[in-house]
N, C-alpha and C positions, 0 to 999 in steps of 0.2 A: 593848908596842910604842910605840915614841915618834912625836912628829908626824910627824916628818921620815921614817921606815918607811911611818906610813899617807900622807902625799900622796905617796910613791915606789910603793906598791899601787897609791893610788887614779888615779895617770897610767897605768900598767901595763895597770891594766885595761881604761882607756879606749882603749890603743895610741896613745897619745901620745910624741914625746920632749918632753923638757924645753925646748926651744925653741918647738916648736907650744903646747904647755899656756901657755907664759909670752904668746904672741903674743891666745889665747882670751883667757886674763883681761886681760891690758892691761899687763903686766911686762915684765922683761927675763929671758931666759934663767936668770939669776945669781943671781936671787931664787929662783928656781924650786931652783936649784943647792945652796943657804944653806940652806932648808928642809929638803929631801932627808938633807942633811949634819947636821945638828941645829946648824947655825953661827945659825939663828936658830929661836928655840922657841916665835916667836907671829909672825902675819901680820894684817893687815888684810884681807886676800884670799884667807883659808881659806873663806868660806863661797861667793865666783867660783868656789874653785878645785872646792871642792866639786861644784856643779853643773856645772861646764865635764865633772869626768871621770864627774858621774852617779852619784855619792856620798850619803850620810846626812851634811849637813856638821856632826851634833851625832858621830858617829862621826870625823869627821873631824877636830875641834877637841879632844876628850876622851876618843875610845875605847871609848864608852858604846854601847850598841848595836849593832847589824847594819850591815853595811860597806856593803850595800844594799835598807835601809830605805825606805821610800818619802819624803823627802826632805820636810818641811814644807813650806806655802805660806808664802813672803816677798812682804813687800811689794815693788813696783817700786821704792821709790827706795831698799831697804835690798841691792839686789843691783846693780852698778852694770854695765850692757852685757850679762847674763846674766839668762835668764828663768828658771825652773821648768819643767822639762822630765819626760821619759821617765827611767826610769830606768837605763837603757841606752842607747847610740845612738851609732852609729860619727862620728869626725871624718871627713872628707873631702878633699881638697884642688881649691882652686879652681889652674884650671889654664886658660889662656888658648888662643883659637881657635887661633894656631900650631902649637898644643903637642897641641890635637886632632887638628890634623892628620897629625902624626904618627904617628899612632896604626898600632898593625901588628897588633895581636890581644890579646884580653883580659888586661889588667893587663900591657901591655908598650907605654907609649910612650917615645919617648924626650925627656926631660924632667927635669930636678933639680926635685925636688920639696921640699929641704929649706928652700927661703927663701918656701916660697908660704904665703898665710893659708889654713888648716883653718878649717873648718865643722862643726859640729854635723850631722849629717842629721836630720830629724825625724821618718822613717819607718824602718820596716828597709827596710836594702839590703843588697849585699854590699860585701868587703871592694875591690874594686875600682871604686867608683862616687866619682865625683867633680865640681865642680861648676864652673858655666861663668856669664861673664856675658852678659845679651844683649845683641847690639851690632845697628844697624839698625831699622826699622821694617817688616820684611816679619810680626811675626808680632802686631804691636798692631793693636787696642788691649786683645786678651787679656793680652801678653806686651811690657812696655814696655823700651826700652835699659836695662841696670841691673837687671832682674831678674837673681836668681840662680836659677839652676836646675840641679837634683841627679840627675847621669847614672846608670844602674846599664846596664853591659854585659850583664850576666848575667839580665835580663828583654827576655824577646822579646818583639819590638813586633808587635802586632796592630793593627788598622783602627781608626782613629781615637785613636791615641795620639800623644801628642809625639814626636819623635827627635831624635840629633843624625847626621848622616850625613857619610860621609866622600864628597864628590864623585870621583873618580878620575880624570876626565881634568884638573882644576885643584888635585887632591891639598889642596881645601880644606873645612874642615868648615862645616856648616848646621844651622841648628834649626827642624825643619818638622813638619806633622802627618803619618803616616802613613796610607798609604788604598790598599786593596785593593777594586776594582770591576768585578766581571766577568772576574777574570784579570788585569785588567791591577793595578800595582802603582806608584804617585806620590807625590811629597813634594807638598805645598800649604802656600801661603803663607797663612796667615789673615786678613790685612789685605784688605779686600774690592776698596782701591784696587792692588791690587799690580802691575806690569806685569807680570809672567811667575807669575802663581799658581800656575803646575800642572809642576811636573819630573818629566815618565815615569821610571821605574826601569825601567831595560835593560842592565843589567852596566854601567852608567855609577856606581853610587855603590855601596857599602855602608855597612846601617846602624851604627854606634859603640856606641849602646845607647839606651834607652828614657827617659826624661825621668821622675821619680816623683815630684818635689816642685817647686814654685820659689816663691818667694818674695823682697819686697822689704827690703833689711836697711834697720834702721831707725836 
């Protein structure tokens, strides 16, 4: 099996296309393309690409071992924008508040999704969770503007979880804590100053999906 077979695997695997995988490591599409192709037969950013799709990147450069081996520790400055990760873990796509708005039912919004940056997820999710940035100050100083945080539809939110919720009468989306007290059922803002802390749930919103990770990129 030649290079350009296993980084064509090893995107595969991760369910990347070659435009998301070139955007992870820091490329253009075309490299990514060169590779695949056997038009070029060494990279600089076989051991990025490695880790971006969750690869053995001594497998990935030579052939030599398990496709997924558990991935040595690299130093920080020998992996450039790419840490050591899991050895699995789905991409994601970061997908803006309009675009959650939209949202009509799991894994159905309406949105092009092929020009946005993917994400790594660092936990398991499913294959429809995807990730948002925070815009405003209702939910710091836990959850500052610029965090990113990683949606999953497919886990139900229970009392005191994060969400993102679809408002209905303003068909706009939020990122609130969820809270179930006595029957009754409210998003809350976490910022202690917030003018409207508290939004009753009364067929006025539904939830989008559960919040499982968020973190600041660095």
């Amino acid at each position: 099996m030649s290079i350009g077979d296993r980084v064509r695997r090893a995107r595969k695997s991760a369910g990347l296309t070659q435009s998301q995988l070139g955007k992870v490591v820091g490329v253009r599409q075309a490299t990514i393309s060169e590779l695949e192709k056997g038009e070029s037969r060494s990279s600089a950013y076989l051991v990025q690409i490695a880790y971006a799709c969750g690869v053995n990147p001594e497998w990935l450069a030579s052939g030599r071992g398990d496709m997924h081996d558990p991935p040595p520790a690299v130093p920080p400055d020998t992996v450039s924008n790419v840490r050591p990760g899991p050895t699995h873990f789905r991409h994601v796509p970061e997908i803006n508040w309009v675009q959650a708005g939209t949202w009509t039912e799991i894994g159905d919004y309406s949105a092009d999704l092929s020009e946005v940056p993917y994400w790594p997820c660092p936990v398991s999710c499913s294959e429809n969770t995807f990730a948002l940035r925070v815009e405003g100050d209702s939910m710091a100083p836990y959850f500052m503007p610029g965090t990113l945080i990683f949606v999953d539809p497919e886990v139900m939110p229970i009392s005191g979880k994060k969400v993102v919720a679809l408002l209905t009468d303003t068909n706009q989306a939020t990122f609130k804590q969820y809270i179930e007290d006595g029957g009754q059922k409210m998003l809350k803002a976490m910022n202690p100053n917030w003018p409207q802390p508290y939004i009753p749930i009364n067929g006025n919103c539904r939830i989008v999906g559960t919040v499982i990770f968020a973190g600041m990129e660095m």
